[in-house]
N, CA and C atoms as an extended XYZ file, in Angstrom:
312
Properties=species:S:1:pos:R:3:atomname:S:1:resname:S:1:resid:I:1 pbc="F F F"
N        99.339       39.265      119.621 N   UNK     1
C        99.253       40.501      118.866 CA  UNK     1
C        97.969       41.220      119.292 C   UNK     1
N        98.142       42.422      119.569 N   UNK     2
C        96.991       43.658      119.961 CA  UNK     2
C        96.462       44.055      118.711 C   UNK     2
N        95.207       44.499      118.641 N   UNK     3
C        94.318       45.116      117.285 CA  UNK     3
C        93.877       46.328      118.121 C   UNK     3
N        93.337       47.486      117.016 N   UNK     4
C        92.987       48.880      116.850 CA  UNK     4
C        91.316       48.187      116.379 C   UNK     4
N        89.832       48.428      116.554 N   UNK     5
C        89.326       48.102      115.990 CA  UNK     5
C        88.714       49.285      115.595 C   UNK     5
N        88.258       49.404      114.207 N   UNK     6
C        87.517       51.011      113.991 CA  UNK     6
C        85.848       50.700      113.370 C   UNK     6
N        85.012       51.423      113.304 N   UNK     7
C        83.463       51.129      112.895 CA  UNK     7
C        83.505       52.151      111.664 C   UNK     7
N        82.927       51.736      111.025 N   UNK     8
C        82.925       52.955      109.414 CA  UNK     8
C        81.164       52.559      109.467 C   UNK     8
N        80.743       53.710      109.848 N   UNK     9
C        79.021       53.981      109.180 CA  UNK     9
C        78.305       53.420      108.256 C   UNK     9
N        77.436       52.484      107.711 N   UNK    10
C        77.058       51.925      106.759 CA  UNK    10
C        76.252       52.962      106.237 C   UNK    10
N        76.284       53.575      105.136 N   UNK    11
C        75.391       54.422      104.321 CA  UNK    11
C        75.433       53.884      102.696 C   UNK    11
N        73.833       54.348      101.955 N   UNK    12
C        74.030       53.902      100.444 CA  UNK    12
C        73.978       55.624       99.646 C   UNK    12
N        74.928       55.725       99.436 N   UNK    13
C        74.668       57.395       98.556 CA  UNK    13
C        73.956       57.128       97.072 C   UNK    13
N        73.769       55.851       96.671 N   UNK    14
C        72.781       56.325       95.318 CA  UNK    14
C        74.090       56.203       94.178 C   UNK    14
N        75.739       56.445       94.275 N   UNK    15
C        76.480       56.961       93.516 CA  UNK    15
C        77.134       55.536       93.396 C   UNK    15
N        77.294       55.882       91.869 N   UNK    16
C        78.166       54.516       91.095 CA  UNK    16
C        79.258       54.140       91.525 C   UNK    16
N        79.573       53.019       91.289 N   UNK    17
C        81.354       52.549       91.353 CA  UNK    17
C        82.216       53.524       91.158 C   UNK    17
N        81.882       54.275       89.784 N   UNK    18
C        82.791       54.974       88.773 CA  UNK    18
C        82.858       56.565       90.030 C   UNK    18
N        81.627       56.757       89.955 N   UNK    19
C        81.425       58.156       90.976 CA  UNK    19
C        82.534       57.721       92.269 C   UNK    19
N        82.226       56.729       92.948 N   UNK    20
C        83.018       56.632       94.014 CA  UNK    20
C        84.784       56.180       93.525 C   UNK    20
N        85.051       55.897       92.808 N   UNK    21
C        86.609       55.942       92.520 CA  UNK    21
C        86.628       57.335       92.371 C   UNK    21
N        86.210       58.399       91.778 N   UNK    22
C        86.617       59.837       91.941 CA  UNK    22
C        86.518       60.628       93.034 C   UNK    22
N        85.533       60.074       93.884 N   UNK    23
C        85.724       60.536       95.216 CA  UNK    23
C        86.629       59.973       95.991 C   UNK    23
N        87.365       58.627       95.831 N   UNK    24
C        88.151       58.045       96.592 CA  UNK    24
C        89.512       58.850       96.298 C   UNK    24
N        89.894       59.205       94.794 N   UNK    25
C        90.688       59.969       94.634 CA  UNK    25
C        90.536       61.197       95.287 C   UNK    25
N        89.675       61.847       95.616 N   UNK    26
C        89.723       63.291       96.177 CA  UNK    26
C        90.351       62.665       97.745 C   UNK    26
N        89.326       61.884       98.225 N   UNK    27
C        89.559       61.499       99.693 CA  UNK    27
C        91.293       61.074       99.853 C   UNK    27
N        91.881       60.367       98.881 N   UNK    28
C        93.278       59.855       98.682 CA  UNK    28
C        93.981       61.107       99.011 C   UNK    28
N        93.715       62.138       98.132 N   UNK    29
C        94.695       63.801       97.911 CA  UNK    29
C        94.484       64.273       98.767 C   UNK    29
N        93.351       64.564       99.868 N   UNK    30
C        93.452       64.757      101.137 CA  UNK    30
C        94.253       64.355      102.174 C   UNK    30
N        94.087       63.047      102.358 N   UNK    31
C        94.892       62.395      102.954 CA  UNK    31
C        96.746       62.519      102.303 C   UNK    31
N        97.191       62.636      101.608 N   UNK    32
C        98.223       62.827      101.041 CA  UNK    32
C        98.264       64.186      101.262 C   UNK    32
N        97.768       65.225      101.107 N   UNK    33
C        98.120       66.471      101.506 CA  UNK    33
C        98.300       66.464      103.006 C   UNK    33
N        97.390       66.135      104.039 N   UNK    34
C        97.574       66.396      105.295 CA  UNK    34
C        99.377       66.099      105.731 C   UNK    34
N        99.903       65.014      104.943 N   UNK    35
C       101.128       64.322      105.643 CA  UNK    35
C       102.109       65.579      104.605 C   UNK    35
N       101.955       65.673      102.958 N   UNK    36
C       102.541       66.581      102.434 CA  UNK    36
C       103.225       68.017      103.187 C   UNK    36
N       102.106       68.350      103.345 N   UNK    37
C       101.917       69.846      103.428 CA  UNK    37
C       102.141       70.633      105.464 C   UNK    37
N       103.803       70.896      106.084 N   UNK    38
C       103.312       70.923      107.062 CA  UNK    38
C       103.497       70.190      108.241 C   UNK    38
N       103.348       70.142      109.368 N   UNK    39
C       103.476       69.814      110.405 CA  UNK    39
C       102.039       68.366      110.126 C   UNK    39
N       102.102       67.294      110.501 N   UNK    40
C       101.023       66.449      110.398 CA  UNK    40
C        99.852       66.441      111.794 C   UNK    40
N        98.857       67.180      110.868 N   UNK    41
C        97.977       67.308      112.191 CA  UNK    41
C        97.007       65.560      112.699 C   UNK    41
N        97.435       64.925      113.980 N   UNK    42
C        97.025       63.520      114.040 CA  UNK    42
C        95.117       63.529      113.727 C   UNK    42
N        94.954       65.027      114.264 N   UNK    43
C        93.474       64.401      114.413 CA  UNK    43
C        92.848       64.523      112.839 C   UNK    43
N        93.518       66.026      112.289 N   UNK    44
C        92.941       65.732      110.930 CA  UNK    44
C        93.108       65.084      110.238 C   UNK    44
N        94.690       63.833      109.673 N   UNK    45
C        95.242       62.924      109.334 CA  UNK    45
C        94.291       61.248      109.514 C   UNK    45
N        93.602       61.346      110.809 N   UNK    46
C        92.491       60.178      111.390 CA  UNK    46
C        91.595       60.544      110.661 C   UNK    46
N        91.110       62.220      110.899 N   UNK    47
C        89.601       61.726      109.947 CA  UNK    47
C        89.939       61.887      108.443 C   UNK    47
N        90.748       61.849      107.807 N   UNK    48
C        91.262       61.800      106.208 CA  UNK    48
C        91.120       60.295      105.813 C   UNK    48
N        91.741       59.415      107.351 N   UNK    49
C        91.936       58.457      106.747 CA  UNK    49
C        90.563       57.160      107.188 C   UNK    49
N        89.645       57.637      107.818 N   UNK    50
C        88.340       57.222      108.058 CA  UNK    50
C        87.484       57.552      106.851 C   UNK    50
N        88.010       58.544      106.171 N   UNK    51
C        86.885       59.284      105.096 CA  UNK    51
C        87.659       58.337      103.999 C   UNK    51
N        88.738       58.064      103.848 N   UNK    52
C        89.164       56.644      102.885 CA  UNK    52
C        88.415       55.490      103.216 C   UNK    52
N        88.426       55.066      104.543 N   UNK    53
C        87.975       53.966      104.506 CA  UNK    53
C        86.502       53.639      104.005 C   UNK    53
N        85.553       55.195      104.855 N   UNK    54
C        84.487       54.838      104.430 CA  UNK    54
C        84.389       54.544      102.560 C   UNK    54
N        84.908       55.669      101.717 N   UNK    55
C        84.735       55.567      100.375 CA  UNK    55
C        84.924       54.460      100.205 C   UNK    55
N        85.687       53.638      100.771 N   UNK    56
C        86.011       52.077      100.166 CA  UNK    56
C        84.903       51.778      100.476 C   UNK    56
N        84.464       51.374      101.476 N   UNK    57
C        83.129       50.613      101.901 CA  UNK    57
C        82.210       51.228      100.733 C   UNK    57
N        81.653       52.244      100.894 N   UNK    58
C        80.930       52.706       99.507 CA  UNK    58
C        80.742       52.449       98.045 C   UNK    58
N        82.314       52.135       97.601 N   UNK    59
C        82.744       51.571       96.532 CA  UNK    59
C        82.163       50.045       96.424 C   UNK    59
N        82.877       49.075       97.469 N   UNK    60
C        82.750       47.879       97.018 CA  UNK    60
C        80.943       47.769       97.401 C   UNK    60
N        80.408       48.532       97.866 N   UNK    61
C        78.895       48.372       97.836 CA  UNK    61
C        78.263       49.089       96.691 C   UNK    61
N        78.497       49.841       95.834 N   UNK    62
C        77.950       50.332       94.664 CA  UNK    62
C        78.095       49.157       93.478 C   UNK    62
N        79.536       48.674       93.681 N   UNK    63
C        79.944       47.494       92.910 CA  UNK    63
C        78.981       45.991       92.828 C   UNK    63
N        78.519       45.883       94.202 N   UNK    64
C        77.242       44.524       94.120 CA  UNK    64
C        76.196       45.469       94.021 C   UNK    64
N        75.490       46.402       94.535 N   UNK    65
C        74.137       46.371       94.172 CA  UNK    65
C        73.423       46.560       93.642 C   UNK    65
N        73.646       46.097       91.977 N   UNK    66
C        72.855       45.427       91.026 CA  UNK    66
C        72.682       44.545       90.586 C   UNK    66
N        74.323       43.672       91.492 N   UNK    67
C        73.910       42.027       91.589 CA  UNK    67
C        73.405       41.108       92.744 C   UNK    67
N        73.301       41.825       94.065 N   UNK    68
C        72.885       41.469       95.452 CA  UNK    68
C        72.132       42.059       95.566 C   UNK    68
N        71.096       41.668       96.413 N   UNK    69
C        69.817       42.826       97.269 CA  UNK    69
C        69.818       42.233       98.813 C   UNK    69
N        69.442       43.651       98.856 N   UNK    70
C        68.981       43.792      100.951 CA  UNK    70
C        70.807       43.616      101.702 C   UNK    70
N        70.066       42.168      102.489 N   UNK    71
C        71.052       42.010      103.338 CA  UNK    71
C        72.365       41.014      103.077 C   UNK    71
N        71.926       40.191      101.605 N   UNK    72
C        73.354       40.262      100.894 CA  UNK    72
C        74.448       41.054      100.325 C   UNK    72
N        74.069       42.126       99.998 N   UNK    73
C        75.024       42.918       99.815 CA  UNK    73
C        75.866       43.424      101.126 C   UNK    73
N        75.164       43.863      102.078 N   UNK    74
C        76.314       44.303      103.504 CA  UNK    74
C        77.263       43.257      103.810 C   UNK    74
N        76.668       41.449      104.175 N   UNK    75
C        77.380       40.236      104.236 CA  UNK    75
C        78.215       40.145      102.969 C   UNK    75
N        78.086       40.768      102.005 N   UNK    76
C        79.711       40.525      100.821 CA  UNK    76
C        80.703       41.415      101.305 C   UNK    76
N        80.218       43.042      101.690 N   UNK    77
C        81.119       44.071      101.783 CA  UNK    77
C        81.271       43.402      103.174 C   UNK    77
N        81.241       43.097      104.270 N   UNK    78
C        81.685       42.577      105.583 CA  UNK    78
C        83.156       41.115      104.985 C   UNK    78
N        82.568       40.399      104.410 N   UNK    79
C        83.395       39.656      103.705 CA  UNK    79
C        84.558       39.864      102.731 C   UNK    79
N        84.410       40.886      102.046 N   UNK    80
C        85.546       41.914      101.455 CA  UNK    80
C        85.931       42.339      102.787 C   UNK    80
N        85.731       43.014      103.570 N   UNK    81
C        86.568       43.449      104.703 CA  UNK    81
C        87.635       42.897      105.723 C   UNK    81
N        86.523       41.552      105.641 N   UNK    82
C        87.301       41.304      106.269 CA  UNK    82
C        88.450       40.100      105.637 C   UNK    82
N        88.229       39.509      104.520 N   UNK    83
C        89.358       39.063      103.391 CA  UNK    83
C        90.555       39.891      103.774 C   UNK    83
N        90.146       41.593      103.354 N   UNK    84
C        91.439       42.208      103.504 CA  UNK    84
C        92.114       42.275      104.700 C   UNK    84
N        91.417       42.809      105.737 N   UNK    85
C        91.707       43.106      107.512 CA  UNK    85
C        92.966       41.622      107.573 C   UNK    85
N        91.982       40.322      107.116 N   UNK    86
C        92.747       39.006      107.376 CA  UNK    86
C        94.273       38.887      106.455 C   UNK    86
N        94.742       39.137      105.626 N   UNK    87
C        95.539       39.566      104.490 CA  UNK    87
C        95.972       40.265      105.038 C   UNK    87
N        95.825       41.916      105.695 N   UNK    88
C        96.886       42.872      106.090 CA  UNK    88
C        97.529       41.855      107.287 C   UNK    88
N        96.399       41.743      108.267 N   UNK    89
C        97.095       40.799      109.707 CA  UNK    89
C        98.413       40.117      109.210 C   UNK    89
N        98.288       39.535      108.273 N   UNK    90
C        99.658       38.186      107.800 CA  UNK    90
C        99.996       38.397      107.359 C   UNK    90
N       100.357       40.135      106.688 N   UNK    91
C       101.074       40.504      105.729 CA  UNK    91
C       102.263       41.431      107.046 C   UNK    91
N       101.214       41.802      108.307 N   UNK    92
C       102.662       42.713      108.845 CA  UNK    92
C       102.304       41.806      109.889 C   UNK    92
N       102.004       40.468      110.571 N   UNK    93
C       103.044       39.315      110.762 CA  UNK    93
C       104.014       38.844      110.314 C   UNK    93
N       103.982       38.877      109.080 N   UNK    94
C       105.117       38.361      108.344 CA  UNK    94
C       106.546       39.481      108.149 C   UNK    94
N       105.888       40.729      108.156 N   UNK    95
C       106.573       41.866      108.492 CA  UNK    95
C       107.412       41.944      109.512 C   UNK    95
N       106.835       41.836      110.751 N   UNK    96
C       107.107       42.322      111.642 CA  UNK    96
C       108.071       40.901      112.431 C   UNK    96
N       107.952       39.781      111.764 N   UNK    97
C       108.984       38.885      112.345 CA  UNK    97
C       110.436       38.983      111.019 C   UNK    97
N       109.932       39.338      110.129 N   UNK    98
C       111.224       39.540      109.158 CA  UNK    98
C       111.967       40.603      109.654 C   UNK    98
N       111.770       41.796      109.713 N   UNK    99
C       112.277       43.144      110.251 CA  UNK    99
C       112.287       43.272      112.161 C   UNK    99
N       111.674       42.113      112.538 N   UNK   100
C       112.483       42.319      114.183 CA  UNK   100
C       111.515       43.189      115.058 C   UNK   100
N       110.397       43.548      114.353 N   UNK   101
C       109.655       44.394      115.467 CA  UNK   101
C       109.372       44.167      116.136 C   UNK   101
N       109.288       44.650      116.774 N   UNK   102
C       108.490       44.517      118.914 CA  UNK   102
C       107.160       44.523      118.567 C   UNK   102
N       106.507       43.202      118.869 N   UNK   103
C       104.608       43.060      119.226 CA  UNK   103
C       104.611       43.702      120.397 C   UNK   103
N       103.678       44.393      120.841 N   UNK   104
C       103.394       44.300      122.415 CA  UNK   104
C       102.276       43.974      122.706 C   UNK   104
């Protein structure tokens, strides 16, 4: 199996959990409008869905850091990441041999 690998910017905006679920929602309706509304433009559709990812990263780092400091907190959100990354992998393995898809 081939991987896509992508880099999301590490930044701390200062803004709560709570703040970043409302921005994740804005970032969500973006992304849902681009495919909504229209012919789907690929490049603006990529950065809609980079500007999701980052909010996630943002999120689950507002979420530890008032219980982690420094360079424990990046090693949890790397570990959340990659929990999930590992979870999607075996979720469309498991996909993709149930439904017959072509790996290449």
């Amino acid at each position: 199996m081939r991987f896509i690998t992508i880099q999301i910017p590490i930044f701390d905006t200062g803004e709560t959990p709570e703040a970043k679920v409302e921005k994740m929602k804005e970032e969500l309706d973006e992304l849902l409008d681009e495919f909504c509304h229209g012919p789907v433009n690929k490049k603006t559709a990529l950065s809609e869905m980079f500007d999701v990812v980052q909010v996630m990263h943002g999120f689950i780092q507002a979420e530890v850091k008032n219980l982690l400091v420094g360079d424990d907190i990046q090693t949890y959100v790397e570990r959340c990441f990659k929990k999930g990354n590992d979870a999607h992998i075996e979720k469309m393995t498991i996909r993709s041999a149930e439904r017959g898809w072509e790996v290449p």
